[in-house]
C-alpha positions in Angstrom: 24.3 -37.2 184.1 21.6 -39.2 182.3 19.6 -38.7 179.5 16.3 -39.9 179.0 13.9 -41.2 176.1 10.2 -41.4 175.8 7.0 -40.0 174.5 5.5 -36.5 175.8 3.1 -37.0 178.6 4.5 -40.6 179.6 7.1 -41.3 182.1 10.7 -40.9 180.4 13.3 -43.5 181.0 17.3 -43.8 181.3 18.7 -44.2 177.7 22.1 -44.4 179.2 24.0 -43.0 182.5 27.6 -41.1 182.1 29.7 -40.5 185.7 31.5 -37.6 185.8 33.8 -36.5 188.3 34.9 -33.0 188.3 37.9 -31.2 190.6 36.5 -27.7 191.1 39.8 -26.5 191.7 43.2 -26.6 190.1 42.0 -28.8 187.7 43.5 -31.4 185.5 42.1 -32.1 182.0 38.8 -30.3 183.1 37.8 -27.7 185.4 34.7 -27.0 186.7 33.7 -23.1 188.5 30.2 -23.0 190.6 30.1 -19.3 191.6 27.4 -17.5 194.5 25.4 -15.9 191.8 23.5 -14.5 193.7 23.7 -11.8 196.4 20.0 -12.1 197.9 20.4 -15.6 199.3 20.2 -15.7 203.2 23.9 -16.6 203.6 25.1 -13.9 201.3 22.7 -11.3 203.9 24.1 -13.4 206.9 27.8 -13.0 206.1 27.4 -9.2 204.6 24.2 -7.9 206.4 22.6 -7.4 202.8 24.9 -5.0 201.6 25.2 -4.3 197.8 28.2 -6.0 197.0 29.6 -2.4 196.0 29.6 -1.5 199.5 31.2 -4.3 200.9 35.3 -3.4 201.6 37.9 -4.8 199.7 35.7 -6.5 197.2 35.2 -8.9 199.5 31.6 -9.9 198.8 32.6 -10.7 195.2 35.3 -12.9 196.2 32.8 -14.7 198.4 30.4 -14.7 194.9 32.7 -15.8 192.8 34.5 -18.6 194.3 37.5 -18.3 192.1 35.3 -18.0 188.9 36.5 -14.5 188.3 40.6 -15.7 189.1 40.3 -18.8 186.8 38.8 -16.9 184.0 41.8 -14.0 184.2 44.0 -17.0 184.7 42.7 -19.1 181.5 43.2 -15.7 179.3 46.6 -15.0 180.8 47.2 -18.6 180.0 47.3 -17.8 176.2 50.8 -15.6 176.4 52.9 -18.8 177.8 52.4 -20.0 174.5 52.3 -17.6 172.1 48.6 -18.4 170.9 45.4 -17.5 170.0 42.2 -16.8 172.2 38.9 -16.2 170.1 35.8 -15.4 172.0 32.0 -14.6 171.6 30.6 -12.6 174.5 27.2 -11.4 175.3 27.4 -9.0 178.4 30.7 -8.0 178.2 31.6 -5.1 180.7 34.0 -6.6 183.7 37.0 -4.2 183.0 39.6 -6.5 184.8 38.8 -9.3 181.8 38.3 -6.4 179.4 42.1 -5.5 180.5 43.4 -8.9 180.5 42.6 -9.3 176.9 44.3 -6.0 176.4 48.0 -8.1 178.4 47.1 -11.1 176.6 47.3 -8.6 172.7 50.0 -7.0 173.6 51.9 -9.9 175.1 51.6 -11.3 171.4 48.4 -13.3 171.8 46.6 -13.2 168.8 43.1 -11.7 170.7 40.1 -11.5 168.7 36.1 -10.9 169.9 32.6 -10.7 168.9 30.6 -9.0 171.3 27.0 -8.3 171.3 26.1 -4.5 170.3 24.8 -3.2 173.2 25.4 0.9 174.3 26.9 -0.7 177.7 29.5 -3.3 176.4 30.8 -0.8 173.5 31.5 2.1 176.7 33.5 -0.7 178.5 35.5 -1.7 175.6 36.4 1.8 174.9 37.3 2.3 178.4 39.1 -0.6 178.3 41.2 0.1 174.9 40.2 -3.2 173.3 38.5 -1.9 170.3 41.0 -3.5 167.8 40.1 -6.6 169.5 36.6 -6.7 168.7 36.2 -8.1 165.0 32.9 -8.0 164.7 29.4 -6.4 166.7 26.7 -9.0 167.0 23.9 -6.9 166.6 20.7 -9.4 165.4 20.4 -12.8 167.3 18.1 -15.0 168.1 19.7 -15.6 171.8 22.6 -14.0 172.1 23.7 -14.9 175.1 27.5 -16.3 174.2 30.2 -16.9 176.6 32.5 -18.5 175.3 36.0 -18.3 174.6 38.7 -20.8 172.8 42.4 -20.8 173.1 44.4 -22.5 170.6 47.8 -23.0 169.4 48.8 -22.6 165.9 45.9 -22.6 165.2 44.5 -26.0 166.7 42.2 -25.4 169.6 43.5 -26.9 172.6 41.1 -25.4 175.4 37.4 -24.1 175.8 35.9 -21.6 178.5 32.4 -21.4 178.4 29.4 -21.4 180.7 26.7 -19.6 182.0 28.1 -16.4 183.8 28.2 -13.1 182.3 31.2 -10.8 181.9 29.5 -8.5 183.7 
């Protein structure tokens, strides 16, 4: 990662240079998720002859897409009952009802659960569908981009791990 200086319209230059080294999976202290996003790339149409992942058995075309996104998000929430805490979250497209459900476990496993979600006709259906309506504590209905995905588990109250990034709950 670097990050640059300089003045519009000249060449920019290194400020100073960071090295990261990430374990994609089973992490450690960090963990990092790069999913198939998306389903019209030619080895998504190679692999499932360009099936809508929908029509793909088993789910087996989201599998492929997700990479274990989808396993280490359930697994982060589920994460939350070993100890009893608190998982707060801000969620922009919010209508995946396995995650919707495992908020649901994590609430009634004693987790203290609680979610803003963006108003949106879709994401209120799926958390009534889900049964998570006493989770959400608030409906973001004006922002400027609301686009949040994030969600924070602590423990008594002191936040001890972040999930955030750029993939929907959708």
């Amino acid at each position: 990662m670097h990050t640059m200086t300089g003045t519009p319209g000249q060449e920019l230059t290194p400020a100073s240079t960071v090295e990261l080294q990430v374990q994609t999976e089973e992490p450690g202290v960090h963990g990092v998720w790069f999913n198939r996003g998306v389903y019209a790339s030619q080895a998504y149409a190679e692999r499932f002859r360009n099936l809508h992942p929908r029509d793909v058995p088993n789910r087996e075309a989201w599998r492929w897409l997700s990479r274990g996104l989808e396993e280490a998000l359930l697994a982060f929430i589920g994460s939350a009952a070993n100890d009893g805490g608190q998982l707060h979250a801000a969620l922009y497209e919010f209508e995946y009802l396995p995650v919707l459900e495992a908020f649901r476990v994590a609430a009634d496993t004693g987790v203290d659960v609680r979610l803003v979600v963006f108003d949106h006709p879709d994401n209120r259906a799926a958390v009534a569908a889900a049964g998570i309506e006493d989770l959400v504590v608030a409906w973001r209905a004006r922002a400027q981009i609301p686009h949040n995905k994030i969600v924070i588990a602590s423990r008594d109250g002191a936040p001890h791990a972040v999930w955030t990034g750029s993939t929907n709950v959708h």
